[in-house]
Backbone bond lengths (Angstrom), bond angles and torsions (degrees), N, CA, C in turn:
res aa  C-N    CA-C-N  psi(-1)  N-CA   C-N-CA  omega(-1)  CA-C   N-CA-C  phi
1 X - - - 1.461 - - 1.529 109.75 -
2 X 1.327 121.54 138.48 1.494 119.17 -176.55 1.777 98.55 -89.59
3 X 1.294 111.81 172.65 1.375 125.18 -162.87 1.653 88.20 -143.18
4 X 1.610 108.15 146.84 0.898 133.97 158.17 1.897 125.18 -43.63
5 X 1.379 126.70 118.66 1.325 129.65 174.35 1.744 95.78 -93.21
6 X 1.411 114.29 -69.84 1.379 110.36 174.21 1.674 148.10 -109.24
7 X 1.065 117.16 121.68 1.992 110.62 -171.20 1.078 106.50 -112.27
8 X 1.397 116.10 117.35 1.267 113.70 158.97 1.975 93.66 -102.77
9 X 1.382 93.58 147.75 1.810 110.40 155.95 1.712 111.42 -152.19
10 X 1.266 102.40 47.59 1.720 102.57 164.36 1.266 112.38 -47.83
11 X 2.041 95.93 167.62 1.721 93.52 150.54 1.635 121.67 30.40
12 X 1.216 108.32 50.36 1.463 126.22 165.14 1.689 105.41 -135.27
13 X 1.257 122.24 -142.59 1.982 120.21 -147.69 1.603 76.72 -144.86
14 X 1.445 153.02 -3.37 1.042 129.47 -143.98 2.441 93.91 -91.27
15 X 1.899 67.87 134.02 1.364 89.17 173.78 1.202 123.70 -96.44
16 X 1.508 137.98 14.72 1.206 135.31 -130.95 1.273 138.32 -177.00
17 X 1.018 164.05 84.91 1.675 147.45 -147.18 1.538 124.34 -143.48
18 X 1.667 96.15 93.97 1.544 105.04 176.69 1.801 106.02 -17.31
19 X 1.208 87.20 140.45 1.593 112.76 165.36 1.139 105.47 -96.63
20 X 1.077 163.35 31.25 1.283 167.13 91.21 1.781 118.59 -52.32
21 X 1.144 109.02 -15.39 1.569 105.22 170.50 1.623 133.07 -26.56
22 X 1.159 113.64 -67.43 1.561 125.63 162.19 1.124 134.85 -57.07
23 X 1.774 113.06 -22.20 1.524 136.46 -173.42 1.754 82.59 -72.09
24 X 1.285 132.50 -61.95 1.512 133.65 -138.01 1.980 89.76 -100.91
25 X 1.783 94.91 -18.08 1.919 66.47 176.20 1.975 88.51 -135.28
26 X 0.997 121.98 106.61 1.665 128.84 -174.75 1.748 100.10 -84.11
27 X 0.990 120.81 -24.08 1.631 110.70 -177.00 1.652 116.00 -87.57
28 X 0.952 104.39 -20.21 1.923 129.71 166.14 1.731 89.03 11.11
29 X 0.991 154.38 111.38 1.539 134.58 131.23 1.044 142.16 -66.49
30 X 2.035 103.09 -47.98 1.234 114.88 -173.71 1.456 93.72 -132.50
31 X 1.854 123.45 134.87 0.990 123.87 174.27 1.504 111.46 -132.29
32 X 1.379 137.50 117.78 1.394 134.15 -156.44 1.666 93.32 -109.24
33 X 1.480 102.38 159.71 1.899 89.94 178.07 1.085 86.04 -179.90
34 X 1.497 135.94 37.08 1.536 147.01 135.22 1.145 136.61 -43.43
35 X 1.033 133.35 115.65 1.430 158.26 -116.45 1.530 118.23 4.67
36 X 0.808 120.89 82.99 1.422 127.29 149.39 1.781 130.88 -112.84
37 X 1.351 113.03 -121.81 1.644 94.32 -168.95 1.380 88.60 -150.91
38 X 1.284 119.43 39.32 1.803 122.04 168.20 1.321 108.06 -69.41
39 X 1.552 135.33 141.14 0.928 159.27 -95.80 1.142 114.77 -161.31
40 X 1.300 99.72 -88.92 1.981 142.35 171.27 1.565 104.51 -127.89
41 X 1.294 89.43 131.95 1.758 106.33 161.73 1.700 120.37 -105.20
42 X 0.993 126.85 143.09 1.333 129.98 -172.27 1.245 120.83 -62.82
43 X 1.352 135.77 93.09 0.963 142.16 -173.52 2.056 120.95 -21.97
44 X 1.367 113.89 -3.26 1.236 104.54 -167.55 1.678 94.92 -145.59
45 X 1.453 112.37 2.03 1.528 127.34 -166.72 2.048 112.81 -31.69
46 X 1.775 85.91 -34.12 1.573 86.76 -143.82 1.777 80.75 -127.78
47 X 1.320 109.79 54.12 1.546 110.36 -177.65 1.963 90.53 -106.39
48 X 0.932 106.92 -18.60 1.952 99.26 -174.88 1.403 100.74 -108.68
49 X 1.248 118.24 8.54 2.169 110.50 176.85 0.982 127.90 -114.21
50 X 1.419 97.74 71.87 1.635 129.79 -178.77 1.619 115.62 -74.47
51 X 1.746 105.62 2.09 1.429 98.91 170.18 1.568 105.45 -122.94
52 X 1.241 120.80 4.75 1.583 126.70 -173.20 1.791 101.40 -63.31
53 X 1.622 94.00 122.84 1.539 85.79 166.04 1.700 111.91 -127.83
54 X 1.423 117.32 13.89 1.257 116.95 -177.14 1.691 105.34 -158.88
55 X 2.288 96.67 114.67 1.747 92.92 -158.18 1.658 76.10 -126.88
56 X 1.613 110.91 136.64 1.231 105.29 179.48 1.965 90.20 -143.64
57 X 1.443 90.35 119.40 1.248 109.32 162.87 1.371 140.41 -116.35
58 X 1.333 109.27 14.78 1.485 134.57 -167.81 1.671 96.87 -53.72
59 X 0.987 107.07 155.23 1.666 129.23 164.07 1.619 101.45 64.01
60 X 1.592 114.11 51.45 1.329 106.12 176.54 1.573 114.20 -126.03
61 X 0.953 151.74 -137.28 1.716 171.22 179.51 0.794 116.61 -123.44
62 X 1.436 134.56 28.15 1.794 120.91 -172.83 1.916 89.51 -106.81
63 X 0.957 94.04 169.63 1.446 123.07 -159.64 1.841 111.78 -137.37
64 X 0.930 107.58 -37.86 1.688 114.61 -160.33 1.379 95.10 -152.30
65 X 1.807 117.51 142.11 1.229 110.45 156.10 1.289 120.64 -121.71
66 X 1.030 135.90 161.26 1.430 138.70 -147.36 1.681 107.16 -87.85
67 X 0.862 123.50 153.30 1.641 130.78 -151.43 1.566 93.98 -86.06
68 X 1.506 130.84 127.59 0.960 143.35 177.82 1.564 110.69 36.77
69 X 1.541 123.57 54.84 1.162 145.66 -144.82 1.954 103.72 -112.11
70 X 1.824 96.89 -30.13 1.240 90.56 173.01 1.632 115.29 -112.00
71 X 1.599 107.47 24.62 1.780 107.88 177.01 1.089 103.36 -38.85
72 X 1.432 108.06 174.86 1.750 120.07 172.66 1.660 125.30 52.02
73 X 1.855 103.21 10.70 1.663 79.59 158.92 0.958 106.71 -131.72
74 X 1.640 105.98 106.21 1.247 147.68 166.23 1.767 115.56 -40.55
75 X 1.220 101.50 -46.61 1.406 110.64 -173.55 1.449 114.42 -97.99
76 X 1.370 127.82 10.42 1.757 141.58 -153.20 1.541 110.45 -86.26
77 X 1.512 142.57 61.72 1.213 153.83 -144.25 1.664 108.88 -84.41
78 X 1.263 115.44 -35.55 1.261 123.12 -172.57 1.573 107.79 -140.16
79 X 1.859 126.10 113.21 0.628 132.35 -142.20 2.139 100.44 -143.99
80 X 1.486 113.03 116.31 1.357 95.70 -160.69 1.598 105.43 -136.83
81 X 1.219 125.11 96.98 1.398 121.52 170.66 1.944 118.69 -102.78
82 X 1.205 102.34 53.79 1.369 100.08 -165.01 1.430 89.77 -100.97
83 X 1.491 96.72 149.94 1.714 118.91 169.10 1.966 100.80 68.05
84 X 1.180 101.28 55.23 1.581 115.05 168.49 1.458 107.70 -118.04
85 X 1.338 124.70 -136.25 1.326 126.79 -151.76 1.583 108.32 -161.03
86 X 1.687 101.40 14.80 1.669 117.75 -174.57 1.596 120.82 -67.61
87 X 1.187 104.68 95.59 2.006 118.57 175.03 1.437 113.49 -72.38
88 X 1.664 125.08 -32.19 1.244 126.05 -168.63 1.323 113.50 -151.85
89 X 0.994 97.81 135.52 2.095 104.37 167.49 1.157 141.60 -100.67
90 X 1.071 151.44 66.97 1.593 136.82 -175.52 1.652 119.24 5.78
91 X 1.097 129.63 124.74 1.396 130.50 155.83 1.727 104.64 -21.72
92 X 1.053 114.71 -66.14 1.308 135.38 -141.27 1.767 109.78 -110.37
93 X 1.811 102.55 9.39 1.342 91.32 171.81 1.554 137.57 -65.26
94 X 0.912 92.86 -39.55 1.669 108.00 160.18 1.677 136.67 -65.82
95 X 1.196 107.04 -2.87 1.555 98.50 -167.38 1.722 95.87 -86.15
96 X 1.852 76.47 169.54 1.406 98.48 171.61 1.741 99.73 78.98
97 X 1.644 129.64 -21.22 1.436 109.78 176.06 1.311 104.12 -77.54
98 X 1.038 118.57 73.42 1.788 138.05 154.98 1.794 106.88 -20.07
99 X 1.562 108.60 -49.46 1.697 115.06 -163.46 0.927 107.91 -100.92
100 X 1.222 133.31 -11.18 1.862 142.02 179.43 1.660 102.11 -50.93
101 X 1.821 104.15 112.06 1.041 122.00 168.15 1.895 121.50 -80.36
102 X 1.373 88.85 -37.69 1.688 100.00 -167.94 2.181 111.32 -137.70
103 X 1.228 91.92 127.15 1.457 89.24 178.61 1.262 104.60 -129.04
104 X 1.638 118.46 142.54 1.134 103.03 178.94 1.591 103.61 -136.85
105 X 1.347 137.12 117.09 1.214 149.72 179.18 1.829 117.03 -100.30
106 X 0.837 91.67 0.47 1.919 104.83 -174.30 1.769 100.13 -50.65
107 X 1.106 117.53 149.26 1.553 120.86 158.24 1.478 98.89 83.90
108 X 1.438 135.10 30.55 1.043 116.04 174.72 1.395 122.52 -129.61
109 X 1.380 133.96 -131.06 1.886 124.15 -163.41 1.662 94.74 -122.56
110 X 1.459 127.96 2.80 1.393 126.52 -160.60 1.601 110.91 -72.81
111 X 1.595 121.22 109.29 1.202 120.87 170.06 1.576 125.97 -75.74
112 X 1.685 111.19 -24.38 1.420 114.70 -151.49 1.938 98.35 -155.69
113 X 0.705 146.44 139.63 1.688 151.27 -152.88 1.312 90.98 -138.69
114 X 1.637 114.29 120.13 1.646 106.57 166.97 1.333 122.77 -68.88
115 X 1.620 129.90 163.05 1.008 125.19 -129.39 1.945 78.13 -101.84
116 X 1.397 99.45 158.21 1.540 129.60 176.13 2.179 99.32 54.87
117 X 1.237 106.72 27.31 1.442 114.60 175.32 1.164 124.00 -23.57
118 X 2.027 106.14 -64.80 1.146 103.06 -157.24 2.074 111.55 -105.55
119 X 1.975 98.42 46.96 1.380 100.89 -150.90 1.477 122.42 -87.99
120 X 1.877 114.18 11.45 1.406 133.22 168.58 1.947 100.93 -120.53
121 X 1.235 100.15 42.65 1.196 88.47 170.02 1.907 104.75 -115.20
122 X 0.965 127.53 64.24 1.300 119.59 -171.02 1.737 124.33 -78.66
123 X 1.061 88.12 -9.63 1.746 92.86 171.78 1.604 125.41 -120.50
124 X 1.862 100.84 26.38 1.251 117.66 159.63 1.234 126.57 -56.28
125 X 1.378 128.69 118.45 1.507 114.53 179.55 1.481 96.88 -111.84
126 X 1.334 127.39 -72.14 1.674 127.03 157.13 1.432 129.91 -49.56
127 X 1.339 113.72 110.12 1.705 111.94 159.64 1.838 105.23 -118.33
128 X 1.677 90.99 134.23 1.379 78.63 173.94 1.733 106.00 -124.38
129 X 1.271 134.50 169.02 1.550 115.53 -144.40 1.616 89.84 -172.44
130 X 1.295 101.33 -5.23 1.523 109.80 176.99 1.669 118.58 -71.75
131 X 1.232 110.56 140.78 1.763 136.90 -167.72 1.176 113.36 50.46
132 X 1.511 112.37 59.93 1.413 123.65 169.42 1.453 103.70 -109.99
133 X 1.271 118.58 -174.68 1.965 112.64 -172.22 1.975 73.01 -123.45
134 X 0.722 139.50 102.15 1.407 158.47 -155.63 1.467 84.99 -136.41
135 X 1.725 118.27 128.45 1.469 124.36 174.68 1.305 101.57 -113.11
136 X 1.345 116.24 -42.62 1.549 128.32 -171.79 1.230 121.66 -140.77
137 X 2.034 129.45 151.09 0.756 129.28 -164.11 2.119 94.12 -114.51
138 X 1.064 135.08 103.87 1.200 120.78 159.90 1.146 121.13 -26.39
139 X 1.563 129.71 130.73 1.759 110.46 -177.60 1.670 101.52 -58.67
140 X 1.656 116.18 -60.59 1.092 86.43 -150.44 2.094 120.20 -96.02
141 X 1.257 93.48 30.21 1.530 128.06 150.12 1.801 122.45 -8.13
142 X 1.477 101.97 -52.46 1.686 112.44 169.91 2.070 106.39 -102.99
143 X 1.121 107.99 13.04 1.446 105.63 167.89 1.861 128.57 -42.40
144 X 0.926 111.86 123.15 1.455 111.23 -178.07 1.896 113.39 81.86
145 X 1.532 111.43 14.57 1.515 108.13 178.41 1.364 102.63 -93.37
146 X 1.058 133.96 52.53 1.733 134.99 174.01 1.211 102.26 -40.96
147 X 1.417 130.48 -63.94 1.650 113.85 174.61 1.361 148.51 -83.07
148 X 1.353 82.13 37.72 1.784 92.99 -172.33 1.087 109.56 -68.52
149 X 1.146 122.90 139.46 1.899 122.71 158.33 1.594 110.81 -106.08
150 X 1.461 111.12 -55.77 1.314 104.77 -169.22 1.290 119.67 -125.86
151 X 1.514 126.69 132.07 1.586 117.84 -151.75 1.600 81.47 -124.17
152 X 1.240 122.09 135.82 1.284 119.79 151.60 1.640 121.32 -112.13
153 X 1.251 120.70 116.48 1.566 110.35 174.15 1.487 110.95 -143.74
154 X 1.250 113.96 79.81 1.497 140.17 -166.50 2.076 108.86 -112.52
155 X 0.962 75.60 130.74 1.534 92.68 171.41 1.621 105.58 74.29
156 X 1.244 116.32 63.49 1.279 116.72 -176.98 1.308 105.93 -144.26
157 X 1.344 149.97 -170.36 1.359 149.53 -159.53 1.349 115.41 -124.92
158 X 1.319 118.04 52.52 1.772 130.62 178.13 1.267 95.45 -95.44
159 X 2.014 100.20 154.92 1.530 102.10 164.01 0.993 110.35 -157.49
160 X 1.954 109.75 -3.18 1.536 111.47 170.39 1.583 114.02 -128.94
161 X 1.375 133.01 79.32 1.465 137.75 178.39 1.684 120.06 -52.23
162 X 1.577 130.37 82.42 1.128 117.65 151.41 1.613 139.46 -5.80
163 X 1.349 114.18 133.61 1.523 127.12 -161.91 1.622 101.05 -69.06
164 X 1.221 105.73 -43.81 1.607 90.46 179.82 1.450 107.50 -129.93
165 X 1.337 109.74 59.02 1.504 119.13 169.04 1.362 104.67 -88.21
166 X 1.462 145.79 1.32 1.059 160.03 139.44 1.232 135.72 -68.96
167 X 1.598 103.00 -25.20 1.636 104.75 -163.11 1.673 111.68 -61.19
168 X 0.858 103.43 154.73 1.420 126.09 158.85 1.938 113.44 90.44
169 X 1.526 97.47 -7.91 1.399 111.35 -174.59 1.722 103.23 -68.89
170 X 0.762 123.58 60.81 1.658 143.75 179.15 1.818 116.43 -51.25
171 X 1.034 117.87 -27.05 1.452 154.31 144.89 1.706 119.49 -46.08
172 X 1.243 101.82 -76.11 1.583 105.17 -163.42 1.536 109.18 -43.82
173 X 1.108 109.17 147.61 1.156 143.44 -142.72 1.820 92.92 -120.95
174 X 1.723 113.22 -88.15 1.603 125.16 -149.24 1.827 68.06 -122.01
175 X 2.043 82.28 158.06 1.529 97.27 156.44 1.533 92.88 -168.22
176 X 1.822 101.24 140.78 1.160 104.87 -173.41 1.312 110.62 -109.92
177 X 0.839 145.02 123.61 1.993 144.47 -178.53 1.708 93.38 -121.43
178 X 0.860 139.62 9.62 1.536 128.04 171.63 1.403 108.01 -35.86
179 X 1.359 118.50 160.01 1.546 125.07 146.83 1.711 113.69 60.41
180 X 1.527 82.15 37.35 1.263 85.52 -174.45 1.869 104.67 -111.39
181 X 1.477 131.35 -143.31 1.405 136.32 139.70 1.669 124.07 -125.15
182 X 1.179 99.02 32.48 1.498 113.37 150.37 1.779 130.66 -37.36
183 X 1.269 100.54 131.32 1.655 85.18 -156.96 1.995 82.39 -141.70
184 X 0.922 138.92 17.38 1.547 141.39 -160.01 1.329 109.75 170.29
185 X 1.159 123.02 145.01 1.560 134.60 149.63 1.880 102.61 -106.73
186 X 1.129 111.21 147.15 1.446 111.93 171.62 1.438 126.70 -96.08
187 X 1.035 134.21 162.52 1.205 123.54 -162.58 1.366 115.27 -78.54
188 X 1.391 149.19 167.78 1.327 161.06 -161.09 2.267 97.79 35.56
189 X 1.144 118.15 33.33 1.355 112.94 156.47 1.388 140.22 -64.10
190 X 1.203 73.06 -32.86 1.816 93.08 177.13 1.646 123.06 -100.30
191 X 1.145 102.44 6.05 1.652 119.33 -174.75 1.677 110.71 -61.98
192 X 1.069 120.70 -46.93 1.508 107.10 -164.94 1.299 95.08 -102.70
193 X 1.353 136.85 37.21 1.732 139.95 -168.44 1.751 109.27 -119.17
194 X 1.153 99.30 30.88 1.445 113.06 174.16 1.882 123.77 -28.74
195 X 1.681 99.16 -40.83 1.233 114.14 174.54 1.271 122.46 -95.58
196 X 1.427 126.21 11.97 1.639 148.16 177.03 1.671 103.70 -56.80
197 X 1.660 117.88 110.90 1.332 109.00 155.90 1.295 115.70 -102.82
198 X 1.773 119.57 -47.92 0.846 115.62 -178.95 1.807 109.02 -121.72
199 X 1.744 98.77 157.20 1.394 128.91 -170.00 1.208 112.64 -115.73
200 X 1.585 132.09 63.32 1.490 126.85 168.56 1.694 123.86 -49.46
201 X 1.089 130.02 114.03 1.863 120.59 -156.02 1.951 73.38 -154.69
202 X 0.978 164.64 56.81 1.542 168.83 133.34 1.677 99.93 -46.96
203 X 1.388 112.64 131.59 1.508 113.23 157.89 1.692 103.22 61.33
204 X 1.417 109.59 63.77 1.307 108.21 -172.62 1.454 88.18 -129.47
205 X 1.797 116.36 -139.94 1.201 132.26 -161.35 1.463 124.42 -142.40
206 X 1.786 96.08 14.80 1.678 104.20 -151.74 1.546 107.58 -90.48
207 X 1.489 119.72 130.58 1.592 122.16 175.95 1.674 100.19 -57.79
208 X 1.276 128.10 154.51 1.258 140.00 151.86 1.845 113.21 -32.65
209 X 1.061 95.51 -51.15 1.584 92.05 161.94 1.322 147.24 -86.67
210 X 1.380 107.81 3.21 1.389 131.84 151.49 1.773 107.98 -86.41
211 X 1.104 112.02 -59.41 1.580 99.00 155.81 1.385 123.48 -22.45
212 X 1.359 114.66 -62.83 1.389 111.03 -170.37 1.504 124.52 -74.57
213 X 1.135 101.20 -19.22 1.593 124.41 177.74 1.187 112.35 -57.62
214 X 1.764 103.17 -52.50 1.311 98.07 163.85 1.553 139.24 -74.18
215 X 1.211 98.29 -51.65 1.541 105.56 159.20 1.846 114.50 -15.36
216 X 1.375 108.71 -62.30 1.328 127.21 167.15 1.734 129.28 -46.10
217 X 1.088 112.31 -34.05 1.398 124.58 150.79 1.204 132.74 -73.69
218 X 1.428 128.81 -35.07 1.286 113.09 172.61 1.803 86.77 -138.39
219 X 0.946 98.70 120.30 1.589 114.33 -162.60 1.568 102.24 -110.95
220 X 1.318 130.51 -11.83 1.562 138.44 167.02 1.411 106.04 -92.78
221 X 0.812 127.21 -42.37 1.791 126.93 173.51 1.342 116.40 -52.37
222 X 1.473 110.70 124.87 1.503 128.20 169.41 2.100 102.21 -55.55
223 X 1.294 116.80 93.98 1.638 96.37 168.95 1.403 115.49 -90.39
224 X 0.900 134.16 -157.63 1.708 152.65 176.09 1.295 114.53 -174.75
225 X 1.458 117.42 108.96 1.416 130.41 -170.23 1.444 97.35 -107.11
């Protein structure tokens, strides 16, 4: 019997998704399931899709995801729950995506990120974290993202950024903090950001002389105040 390489089921009503899905199609790559009215996912849905490399659930009803719900995909590169209804995360929702290139969490209910979250994600290059009500960043919160380039977490409700909630991101590239209530950067923040061009900080809280302060620290970087 042949098995499915690609599914799309956008923009349809579906409430629902056999837990048996992957059992009847194991080659699955790409599975789309954008905007519909999913809910709950089956706690074991994605235990046989060891070849899935692109899961997009954006624009749905989920709320919670199920505790080590996405083990075993090994091969899962691009990964998208933006514009859902997500309040809480598992410690441990994320592990084990070893190959995860791109995550995107933007548009959702997340106040607080458990601490060292995203710390088996090593071949992250995109995080996006934008239009969440986000109060705080754990310092060591981005631990283990060695390949990050571009973090977006804009339009969310920060106002005090940790000194080495950055460190070690040696990589990054862009970072967006717009739209936030940021009122300071602290000193040695920018230290291990060697590969830093640009500084999105728009619609913040910064005196002219906190402006310049920064300006003054990384003096090659494109900012935007």
């Amino acid at each position: 019997t042949s098995s499915l390489i690609f599914l799309s089921l956008g923009r349809n009503q579906i409430e629902s998704l056999p837990s048996d899905l992957f059992r009847q199609n194991p080659d699955l790559r790409y599975l789309f399931l954008e905007r519909n009215r999913i809910k709950v996912l089956p706690s074991l849905l994605f235990q046989k899709a060891k070849k899935l490399v692109q899961l997009d659930l954006a624009f749905n009803l989920l709320e919670t995801l199920p505790e080590n719900f996405l083990e075993g995909l090994v091969a899962l590169k691009i990964l998208t729950f933006k514009n859902n209804r997500i309040q809480n995360l598992s410690p441990s929702a994320f592990r084990g995506l070893s190959s995860l290139e791109l995550l995107t969490l933007g548009g959702n209910e997340l106040s607080i990120l458990p601490q060292r979250f995203f710390v088996d994600l090593e071949n992250l290059q995109w995080l996006i974290l934008s239009g969440n009500p986000l109060v705080h960043f754990e310092k060591e919160i981005f631990e283990g993202l060695s390949s990050l380039r571009y973090l977006f977490a804009a339009n969310n409700h920060l106002t005090v950024l940790d000194s080495a909630l950055l460190g070690g991101l040696k990589k990054l590239e862009a970072v967006d903090f717009s739209d936030n209530q940021i009122s300071s950067i602290p000193d040695k923040f920018f230290d291990d950001l060697v590969s830093l061009r640009l500084l999105k900080m728009l619609r913040n809280s910064f005196s002219p002389e906190e402006r310049a302060r920064i300006q003054a620290q990384i003096p090659t970087v494109e900012i935007r105040f």
